[in-house]
DOMAR-730718 format. One line per field, with one value per residue (C-alpha): residue number from 0; x, y, z. Coordinates in steps of 0.02 Angstrom, whole numbers, m for minus. Last residue first. Example, Ala and Ser with C-alpha at 12.3 -4.5 7.8 and 13.67 -1.06 7.14 Angstrom:
pos = c(1;0)
u = c(684;615)
v = c(m53;m225)
w = c(357;390)
END
This chain:
pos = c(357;356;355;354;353;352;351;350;349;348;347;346;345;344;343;342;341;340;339;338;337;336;335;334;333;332;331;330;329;328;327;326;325;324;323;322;321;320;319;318;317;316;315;314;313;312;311;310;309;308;307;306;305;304;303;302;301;300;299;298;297;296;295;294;293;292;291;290;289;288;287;286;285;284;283;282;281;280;279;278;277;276;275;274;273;272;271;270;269;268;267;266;265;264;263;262;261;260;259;258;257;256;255;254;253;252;251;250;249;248;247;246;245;244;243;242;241;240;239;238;237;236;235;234;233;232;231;230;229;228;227;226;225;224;223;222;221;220;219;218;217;216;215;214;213;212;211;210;209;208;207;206;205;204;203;202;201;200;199;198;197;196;195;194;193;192;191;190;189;188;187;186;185;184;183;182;181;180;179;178;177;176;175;174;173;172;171;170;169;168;167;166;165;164;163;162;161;160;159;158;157;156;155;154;153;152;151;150;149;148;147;146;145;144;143;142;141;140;139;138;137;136;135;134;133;132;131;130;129;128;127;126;125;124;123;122;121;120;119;118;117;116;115;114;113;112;111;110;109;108;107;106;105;104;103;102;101;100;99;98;97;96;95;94;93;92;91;90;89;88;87;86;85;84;83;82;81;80;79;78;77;76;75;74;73;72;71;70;69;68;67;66;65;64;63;62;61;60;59;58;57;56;55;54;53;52;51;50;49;48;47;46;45;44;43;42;41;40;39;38;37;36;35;34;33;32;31;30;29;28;27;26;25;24;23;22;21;20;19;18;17;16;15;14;13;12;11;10;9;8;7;6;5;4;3;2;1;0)
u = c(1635;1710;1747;1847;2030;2104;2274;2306;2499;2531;2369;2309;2250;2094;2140;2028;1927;1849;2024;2081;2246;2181;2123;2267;2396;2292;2252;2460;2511;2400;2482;2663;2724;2803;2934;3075;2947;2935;2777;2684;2518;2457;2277;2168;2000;1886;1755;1582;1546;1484;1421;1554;1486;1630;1766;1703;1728;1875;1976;1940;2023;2163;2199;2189;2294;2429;2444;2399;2241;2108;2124;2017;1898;1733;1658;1467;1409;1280;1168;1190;1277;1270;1409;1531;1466;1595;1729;1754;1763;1622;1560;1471;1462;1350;1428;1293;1178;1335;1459;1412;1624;1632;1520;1633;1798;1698;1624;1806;1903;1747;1773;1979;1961;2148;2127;2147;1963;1933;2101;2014;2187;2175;2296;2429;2445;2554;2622;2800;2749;2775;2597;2468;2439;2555;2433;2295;2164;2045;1877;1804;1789;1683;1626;1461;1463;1275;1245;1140;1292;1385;1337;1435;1574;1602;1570;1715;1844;1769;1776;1975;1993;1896;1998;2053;1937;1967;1862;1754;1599;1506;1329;1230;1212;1323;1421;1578;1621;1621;1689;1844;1873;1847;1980;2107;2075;2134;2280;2348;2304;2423;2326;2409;2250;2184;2091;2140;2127;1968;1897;1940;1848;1699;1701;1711;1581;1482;1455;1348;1378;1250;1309;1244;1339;1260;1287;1278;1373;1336;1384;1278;1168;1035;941;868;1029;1057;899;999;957;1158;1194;1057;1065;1274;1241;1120;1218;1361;1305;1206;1280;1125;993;884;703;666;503;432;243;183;354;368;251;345;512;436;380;535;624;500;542;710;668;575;713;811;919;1036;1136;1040;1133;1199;1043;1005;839;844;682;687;544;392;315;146;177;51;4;175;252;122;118;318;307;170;281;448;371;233;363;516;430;460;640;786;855;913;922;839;861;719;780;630;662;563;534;656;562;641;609;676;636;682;677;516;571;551;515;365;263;120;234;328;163;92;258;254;104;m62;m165;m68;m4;161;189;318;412;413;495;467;550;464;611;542;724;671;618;614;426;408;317;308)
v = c(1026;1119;1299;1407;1486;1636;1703;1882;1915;1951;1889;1737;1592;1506;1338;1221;1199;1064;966;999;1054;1210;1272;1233;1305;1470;1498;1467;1595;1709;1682;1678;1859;1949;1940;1855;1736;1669;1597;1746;1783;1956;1923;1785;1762;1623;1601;1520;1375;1283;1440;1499;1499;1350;1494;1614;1580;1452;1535;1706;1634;1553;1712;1801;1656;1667;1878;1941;2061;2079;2046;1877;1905;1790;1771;1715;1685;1577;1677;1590;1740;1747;1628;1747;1916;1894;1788;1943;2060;2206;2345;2277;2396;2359;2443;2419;2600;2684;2656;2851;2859;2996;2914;2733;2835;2942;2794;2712;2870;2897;2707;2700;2708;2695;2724;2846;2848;3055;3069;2951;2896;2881;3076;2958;2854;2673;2593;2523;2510;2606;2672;2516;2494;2361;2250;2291;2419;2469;2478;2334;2263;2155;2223;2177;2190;2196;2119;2156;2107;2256;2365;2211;2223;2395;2370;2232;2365;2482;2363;2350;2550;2554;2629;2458;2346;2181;2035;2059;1994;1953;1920;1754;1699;1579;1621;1726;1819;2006;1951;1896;2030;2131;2039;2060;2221;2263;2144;2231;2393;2377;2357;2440;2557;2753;2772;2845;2681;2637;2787;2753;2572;2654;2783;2637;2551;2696;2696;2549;2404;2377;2203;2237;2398;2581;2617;2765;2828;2932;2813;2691;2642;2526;2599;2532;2500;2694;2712;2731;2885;2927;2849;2903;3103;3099;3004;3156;3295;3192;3192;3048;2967;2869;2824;2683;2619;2449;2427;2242;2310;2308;2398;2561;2670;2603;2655;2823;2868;2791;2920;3068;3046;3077;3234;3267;3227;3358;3350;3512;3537;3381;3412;3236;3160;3038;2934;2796;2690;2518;2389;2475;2344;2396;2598;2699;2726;2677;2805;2946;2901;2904;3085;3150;3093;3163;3339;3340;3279;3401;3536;3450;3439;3369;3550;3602;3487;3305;3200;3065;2924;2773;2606;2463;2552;2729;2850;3003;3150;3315;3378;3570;3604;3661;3815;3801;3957;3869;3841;3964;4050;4113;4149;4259;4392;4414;4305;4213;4252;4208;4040;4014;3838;3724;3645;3449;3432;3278;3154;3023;2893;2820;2886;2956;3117;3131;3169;3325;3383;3552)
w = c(2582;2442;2522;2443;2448;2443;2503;2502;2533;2331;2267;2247;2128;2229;2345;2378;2528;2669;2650;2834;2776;2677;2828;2950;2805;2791;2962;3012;2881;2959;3126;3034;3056;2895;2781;2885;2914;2746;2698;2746;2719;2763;2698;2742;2599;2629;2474;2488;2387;2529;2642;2772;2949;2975;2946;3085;3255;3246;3122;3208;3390;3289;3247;3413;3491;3369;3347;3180;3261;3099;2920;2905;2740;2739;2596;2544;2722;2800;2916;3108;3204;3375;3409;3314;3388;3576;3457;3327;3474;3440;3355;3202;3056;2925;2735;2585;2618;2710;2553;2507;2471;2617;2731;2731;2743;2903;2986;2987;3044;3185;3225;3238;3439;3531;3709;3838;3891;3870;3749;3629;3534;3358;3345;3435;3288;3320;3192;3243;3454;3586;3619;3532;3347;3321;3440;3354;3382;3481;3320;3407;3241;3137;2946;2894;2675;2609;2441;2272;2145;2092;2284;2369;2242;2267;2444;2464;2401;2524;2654;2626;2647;2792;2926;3029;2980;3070;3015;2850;2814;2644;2643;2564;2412;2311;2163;2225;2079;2151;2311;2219;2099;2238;2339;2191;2170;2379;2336;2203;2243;2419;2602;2759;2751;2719;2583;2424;2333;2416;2348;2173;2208;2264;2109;1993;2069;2086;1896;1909;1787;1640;1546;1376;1342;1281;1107;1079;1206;1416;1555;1637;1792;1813;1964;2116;2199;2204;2318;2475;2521;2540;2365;2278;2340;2282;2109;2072;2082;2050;1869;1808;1636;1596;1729;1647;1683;1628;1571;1628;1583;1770;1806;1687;1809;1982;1894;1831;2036;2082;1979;2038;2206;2166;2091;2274;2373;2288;2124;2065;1908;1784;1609;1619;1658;1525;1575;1473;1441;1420;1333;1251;1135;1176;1145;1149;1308;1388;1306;1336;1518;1498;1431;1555;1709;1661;1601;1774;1886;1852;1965;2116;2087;1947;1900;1736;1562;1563;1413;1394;1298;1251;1208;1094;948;937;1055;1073;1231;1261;1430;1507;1687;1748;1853;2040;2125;2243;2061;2129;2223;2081;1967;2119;2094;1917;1813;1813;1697;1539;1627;1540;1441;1544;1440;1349;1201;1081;943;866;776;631;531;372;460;652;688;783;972;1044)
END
């Protein structure tokens, strides 16, 4: 069925399946693998095109989605965006996602942006695990949608930092996203010590915001405070088969849960033993891992000259005052900031930040 929106030059369609007379009951249902078509409406308003998709984003969705951008692109030359809202999507399969890059890939030659508005978890959930949410400009659902499009996972990464486990407050944890976020040079961002993930996640939102990967180092044993006898030690960490601490299944499981998997590189190792093998310039480095002297003097040395110029060095748990907290950290900020290679960044309660001039 297709109609012309009066008085407003905006064509409006609806795309359904039409029924087969000859081919019905039983035989129709395997024809189409007992997938109904789910139900298009289209608008095209000059330069961008909205497509509002009702029922179940699968195999069957192709044919409707396809035929209305071909039509589109056909005949219009001064097609620019098309927005795909999905809030009425229930149920999305590897096939319906399929079909999004299959649009994408249509829309490209002619620079046509392709637009997922106000997607459902039904479909955030697929993206995130396959790893095809970075393809996709992402809003919510209004009529006017905002010039600076901003994923809607970011949101739900940084929600699911909050609720994460970790020894790091909101403050802080927004403050190094706000940090990673707006770091200008290129490169990854890499976190020492990682405990149970909550501080990668914060670096993840801003990683999946601006096209990065976060590689978090850890051998995943612990701390000293985390060791039998001491103030924050969890027996249920401890791997009764070796008899040690081992936070990785905690850490893989936050990261999993939050669909981070796609952004998030876990390294299992000593910060020193990976240091010399590493020779990518980084965009932010964030020391959080053992606070005693030696181990942080040990992840000063290893990993603060692969910072990029213009890169930001984030410490957290400084002290100034030792009766608030050990001094190792304290030390790494002082000794960096005294060698006149960086300038100091406004902080955050015990997160220090700083970047690198020369």
């Amino acid at each position: 069925m297709r109609r012309l929106g009066q008085g407003s030059g905006m064509e409006e369609s609806t795309y359904a399946q039409a029924p087969d007379p000859e081919v019905t009951g039983p035989e129709a249902a395997a024809r189409r693998g007992d997938e109904a078509e789910p139900e298009v409406r289209t608008s095209l308003d000059g330069e961008v095109g909205t497509v509002t998709v009702s029922g179940d984003l699968t195999e069957a969705a192709r044919r409707p989605l396809v035929r209305a951008m071909t039509d589109w692109l056909l005949a219009s030359h001064s097609l620019r965006e098309v927005r795909l809202d999905l809030h009425g999507v229930a149920f999305m399969d590897s096939a319906g996602m399929a079909v999004l890059v299959q649009l994408q890939r249509l829309g490209a030659p002619r620079g046509v942006e392709v637009i997922l508005v106000h997607p459902p978890a039904a479909v955030v959930r697929p993206l995130q695990l396959s790893g095809l949410w970075r393809r996709f400009p992402i809003v919510e659902r209004g009529e006017d949608l905002p010039a600076v499009l901003v994923p809607q996972v970011v949101g739900d990464l940084l929600a699911a930092a909050e609720a994460a486990p970790g020894f790091m407050p909101s403050e802080e944890g927004r403050a190094l996203y706000e940090a990673a976020r707006s770091v200008s040079v290129q490169g990854p961002l890499l976190e020492v010590g990682s405990w149970m993930g909550k501080s990668a996640l914060y670096l993840a939102a801003a990683a999946r915001e601006t096209g990065r990967h976060v590689v978090t180092v850890d051998h995943h044993r612990g701390s000293e405070e985390h060791q039998p006898g001491w103030e924050h030690h969890d027996a249920s960490l401890v791997d009764p088969l070796v008899g040690r601490i081992d936070t990785l299944p905690r850490f893989r499981r936050t990261i999993a849960a939050a669909g981070a998997e796609d952004v998030v590189i876990a390294v299992i190792a000593r910060s020193e033993v990976l240091a010399p093998l590493w020779s990518t310039p980084l965009a932010l480095v964030f020391l959080d891992g053992s606070h005693t002297e030696e181990s942080a003097r040990r992840d000063q040395d290893a990993w603060v000259a692969k910072l990029a110029l213009g890169g930001t060095l984030a410490i957290h748990d400084v002290f100034p005052d030792p009766a608030d907290g050990g001094q190792a950290p304290f030390g790494v900020y002082t000794r960096v900031l005294a060698s006149g290679e960086f300038e100091e960044l406004p902080g955050t309660g015990s997160l220090r930040l700083l970047r690198r001039v020369r």
